[in-house]
Backbone as CSV, one residue per row, in Angstrom:
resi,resn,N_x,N_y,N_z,CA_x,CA_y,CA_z,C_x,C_y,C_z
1,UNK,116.505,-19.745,106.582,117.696,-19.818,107.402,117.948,-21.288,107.733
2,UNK,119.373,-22.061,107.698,119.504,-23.003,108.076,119.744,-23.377,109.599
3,UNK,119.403,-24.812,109.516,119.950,-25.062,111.350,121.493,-24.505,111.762
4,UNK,122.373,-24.835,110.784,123.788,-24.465,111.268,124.036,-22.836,111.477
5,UNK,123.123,-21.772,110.384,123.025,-20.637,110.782,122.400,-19.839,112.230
6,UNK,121.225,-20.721,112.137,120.716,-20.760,114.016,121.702,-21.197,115.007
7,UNK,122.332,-22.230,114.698,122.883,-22.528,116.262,123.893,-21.495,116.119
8,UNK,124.637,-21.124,115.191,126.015,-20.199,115.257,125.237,-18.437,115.653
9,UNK,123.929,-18.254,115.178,123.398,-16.920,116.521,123.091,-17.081,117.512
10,UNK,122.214,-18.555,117.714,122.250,-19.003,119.050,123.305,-18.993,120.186
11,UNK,124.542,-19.803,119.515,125.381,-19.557,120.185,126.297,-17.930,120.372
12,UNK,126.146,-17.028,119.651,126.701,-15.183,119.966,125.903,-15.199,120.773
13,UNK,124.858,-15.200,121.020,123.775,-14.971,121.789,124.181,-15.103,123.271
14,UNK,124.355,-16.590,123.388,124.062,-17.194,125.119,125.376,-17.291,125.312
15,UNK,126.405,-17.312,124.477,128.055,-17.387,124.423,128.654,-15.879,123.506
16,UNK,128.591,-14.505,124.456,129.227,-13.723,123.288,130.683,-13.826,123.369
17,UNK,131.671,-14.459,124.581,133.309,-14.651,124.766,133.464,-15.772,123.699
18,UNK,132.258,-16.760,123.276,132.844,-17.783,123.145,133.226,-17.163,121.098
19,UNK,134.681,-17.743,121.074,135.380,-17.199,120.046,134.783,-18.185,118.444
20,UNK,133.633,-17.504,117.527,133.566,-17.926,116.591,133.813,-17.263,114.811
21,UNK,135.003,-17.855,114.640,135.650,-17.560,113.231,134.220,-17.699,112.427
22,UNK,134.180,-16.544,111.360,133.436,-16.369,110.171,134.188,-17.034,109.026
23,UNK,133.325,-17.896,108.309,134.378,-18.821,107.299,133.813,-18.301,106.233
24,UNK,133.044,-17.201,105.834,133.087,-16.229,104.448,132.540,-17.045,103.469
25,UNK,131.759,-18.299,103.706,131.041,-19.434,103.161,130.470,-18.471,101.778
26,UNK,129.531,-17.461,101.939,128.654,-16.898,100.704,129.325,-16.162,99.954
27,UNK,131.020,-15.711,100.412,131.554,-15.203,99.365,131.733,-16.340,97.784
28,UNK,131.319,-15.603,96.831,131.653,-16.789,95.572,132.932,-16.453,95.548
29,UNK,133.290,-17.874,94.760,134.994,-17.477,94.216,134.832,-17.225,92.931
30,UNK,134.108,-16.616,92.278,134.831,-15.940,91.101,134.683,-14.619,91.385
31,UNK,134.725,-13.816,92.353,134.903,-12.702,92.297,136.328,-12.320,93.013
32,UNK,136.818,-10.837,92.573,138.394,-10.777,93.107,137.849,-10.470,94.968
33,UNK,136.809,-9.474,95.320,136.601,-9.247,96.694,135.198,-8.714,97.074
34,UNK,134.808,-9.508,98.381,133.537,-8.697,98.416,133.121,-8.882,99.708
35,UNK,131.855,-8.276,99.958,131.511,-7.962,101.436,131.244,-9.125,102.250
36,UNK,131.203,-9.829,103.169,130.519,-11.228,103.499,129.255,-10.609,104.650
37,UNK,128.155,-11.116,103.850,126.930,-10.341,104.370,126.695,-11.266,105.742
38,UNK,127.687,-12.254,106.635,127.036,-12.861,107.812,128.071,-11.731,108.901
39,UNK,129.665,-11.609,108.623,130.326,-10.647,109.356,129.907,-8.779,108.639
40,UNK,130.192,-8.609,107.579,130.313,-7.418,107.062,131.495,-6.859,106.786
41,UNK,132.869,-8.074,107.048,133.887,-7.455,106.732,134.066,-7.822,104.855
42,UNK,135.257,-7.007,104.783,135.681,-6.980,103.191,136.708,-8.377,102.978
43,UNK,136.238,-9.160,102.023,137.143,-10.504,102.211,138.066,-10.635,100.499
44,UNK,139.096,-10.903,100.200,139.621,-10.832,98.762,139.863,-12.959,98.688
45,UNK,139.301,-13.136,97.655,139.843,-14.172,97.459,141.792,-14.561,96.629
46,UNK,142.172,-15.319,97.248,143.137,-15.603,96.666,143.426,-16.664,96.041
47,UNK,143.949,-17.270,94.911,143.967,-18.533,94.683,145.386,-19.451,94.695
48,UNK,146.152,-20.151,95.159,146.999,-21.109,95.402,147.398,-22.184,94.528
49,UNK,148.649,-22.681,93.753,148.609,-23.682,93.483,150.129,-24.459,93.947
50,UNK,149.719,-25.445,94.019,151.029,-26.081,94.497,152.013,-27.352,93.391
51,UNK,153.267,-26.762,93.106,154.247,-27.846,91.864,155.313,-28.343,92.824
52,UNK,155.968,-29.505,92.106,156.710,-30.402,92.535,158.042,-29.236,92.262
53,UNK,159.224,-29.118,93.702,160.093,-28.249,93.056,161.008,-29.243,92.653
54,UNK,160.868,-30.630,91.911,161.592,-31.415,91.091,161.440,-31.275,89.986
55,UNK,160.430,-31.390,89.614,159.862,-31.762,88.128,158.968,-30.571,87.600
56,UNK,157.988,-29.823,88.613,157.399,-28.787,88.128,155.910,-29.125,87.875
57,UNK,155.805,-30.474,87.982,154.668,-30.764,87.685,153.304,-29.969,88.716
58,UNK,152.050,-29.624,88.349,151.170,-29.439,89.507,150.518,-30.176,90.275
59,UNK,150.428,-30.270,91.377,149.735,-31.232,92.436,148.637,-29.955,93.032
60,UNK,147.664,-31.183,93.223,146.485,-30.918,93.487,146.762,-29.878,95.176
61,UNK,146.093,-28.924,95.370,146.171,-28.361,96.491,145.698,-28.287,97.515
62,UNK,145.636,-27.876,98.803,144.433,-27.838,99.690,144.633,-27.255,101.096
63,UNK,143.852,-26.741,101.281,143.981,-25.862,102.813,144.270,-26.712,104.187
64,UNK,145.735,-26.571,104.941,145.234,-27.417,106.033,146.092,-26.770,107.258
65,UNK,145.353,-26.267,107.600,145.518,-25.216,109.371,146.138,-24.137,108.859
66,UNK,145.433,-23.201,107.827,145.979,-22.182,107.314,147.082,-21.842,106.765
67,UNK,147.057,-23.301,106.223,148.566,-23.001,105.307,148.064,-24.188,103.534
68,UNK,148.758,-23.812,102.413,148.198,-24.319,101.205,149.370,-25.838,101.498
69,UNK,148.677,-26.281,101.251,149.693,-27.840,101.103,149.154,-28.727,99.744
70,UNK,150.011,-29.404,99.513,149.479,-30.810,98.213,148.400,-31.915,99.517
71,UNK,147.929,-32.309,98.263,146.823,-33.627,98.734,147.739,-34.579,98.565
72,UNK,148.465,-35.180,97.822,149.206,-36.264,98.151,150.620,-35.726,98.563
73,UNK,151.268,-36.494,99.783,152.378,-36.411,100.022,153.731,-36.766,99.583
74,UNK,153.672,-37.473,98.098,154.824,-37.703,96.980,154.161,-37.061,95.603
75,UNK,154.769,-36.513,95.020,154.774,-36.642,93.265,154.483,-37.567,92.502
76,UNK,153.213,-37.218,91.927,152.640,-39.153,90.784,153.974,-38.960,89.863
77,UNK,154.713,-37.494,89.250,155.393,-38.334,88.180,156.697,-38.580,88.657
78,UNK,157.422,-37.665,89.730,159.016,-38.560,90.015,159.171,-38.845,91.372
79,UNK,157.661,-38.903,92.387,158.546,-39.319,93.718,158.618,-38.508,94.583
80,UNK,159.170,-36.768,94.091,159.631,-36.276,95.150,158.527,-35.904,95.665
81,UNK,158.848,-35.282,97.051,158.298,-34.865,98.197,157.972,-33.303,98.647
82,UNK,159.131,-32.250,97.915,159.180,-31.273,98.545,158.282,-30.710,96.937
83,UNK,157.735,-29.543,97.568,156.543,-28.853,96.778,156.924,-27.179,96.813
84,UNK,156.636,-26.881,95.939,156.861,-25.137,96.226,154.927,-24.581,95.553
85,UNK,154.761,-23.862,96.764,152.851,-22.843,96.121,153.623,-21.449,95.727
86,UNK,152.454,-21.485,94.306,152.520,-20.375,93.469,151.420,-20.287,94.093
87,UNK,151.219,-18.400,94.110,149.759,-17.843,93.839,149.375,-17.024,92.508
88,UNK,148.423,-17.337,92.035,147.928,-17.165,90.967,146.719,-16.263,91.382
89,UNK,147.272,-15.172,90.247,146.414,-13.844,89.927,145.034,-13.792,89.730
90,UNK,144.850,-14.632,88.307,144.045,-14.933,87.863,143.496,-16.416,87.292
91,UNK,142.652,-16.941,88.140,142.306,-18.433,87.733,142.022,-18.734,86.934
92,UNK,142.356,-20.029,86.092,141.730,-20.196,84.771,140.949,-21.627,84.650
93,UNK,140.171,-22.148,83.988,139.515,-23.126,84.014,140.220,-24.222,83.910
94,UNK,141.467,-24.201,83.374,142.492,-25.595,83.559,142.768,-25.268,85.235
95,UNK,143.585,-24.295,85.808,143.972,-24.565,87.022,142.955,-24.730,88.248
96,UNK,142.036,-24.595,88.052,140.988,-24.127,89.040,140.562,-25.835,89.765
97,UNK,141.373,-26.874,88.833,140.940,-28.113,89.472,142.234,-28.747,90.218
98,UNK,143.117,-27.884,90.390,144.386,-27.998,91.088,144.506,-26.577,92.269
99,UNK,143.721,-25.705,92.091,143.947,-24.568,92.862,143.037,-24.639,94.381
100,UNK,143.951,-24.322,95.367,143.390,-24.125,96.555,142.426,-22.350,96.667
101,UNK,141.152,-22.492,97.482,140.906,-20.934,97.451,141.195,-20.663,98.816
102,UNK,142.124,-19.404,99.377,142.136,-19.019,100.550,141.556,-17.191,100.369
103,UNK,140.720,-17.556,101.565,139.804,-16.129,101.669,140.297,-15.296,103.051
104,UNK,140.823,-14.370,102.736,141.525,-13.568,103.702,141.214,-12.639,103.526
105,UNK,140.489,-11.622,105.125,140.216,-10.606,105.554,141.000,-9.616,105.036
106,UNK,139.898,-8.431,104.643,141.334,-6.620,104.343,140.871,-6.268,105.137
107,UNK,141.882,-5.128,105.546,141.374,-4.285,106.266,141.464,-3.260,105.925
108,UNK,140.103,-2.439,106.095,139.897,-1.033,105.201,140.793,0.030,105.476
109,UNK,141.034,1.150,104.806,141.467,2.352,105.337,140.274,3.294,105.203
110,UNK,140.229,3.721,106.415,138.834,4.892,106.348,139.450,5.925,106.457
111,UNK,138.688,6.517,105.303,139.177,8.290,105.387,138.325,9.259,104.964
112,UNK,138.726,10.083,105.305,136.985,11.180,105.068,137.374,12.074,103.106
113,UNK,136.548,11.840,102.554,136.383,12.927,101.260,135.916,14.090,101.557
114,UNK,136.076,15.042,101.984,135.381,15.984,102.461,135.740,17.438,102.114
115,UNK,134.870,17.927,101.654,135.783,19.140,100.921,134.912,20.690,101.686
116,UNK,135.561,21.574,102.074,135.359,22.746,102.685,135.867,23.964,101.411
117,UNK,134.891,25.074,101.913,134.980,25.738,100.686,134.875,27.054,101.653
118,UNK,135.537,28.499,101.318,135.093,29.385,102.049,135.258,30.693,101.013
119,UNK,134.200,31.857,101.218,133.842,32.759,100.458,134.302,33.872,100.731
120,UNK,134.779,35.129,100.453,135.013,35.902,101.647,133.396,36.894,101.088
121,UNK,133.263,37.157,101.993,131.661,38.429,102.115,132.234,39.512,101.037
122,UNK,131.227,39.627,100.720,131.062,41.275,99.485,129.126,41.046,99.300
123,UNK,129.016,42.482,98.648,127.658,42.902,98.852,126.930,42.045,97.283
124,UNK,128.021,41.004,97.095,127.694,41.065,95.975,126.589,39.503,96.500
125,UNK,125.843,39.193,95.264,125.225,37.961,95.524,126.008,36.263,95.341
126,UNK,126.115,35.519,96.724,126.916,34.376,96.469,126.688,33.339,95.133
127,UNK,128.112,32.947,94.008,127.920,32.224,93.434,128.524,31.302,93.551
128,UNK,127.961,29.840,92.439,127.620,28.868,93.180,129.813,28.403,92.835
129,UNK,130.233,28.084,94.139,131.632,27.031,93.692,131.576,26.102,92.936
130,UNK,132.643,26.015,92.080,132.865,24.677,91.464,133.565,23.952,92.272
131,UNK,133.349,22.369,92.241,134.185,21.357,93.607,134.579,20.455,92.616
132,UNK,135.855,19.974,92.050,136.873,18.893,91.716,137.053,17.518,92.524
133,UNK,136.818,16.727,91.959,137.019,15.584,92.964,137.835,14.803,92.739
């Protein structure tokens, strides 16, 4: 266990009001979604990229106060300024050095599978149901 993992139980511990975001650190990004074993919630990765809506070109991306933005604030090839983010389905080894990863919580739907079966009585001996799922 690391120090930064101690102080963050330390602190639930002696601080349970005090408000600490799970940053889903051990989820990998090449998977589409998975459990994060420090909360236990279900997390989907998404991936981000951000183009010049001048030229089209891609600029490098990056997370900043929960929103995808460019790393530089002009266009290397014409200048402009204003940017439009695509999200992308599926990452590929060219984009993945321009793509931002944002990891955002699902939230499950719980529902019961549950199947009830009823017989009516006869003298006969019970056989066994077939159940469809």
């Amino acid at each position: 266990m690391s120090l930064a993992d101690t102080l963050v139980k330390l602190t639930r511990l002696f601080l349970p009001d005090f408000a600490l975001k799970c940053t889903h650190d051990k989820i990998r990004p090449d998977v589409e979604q998975g459990y994060c074993p420090d909360c236990g919630k279900l997390v989907k990765n998404e991936w981000y990229i951000t183009r010049c809506s001048c030229c089209g070109v891609k600029m490098k991306a990056m997370l900043k106060s929960g929103e995808v933005v460019p790393q530089e604030h002009f266009c290397s090839n014409c200048g402009g300024k204003d940017f439009a983010v695509e999200k992308v389905e599926k990452i590929n080894f060219i984009d993945i050095n321009f793509a931002a990863l944002v990891k955002k919580e699902v939230q499950e739907e719980r529902f019961c599978n549950t199947v009830k079966c009823w017989q009516e009585r006869t003298s006969e001996q019970p056989k066994l149901l077939v159940q469809y799922l």
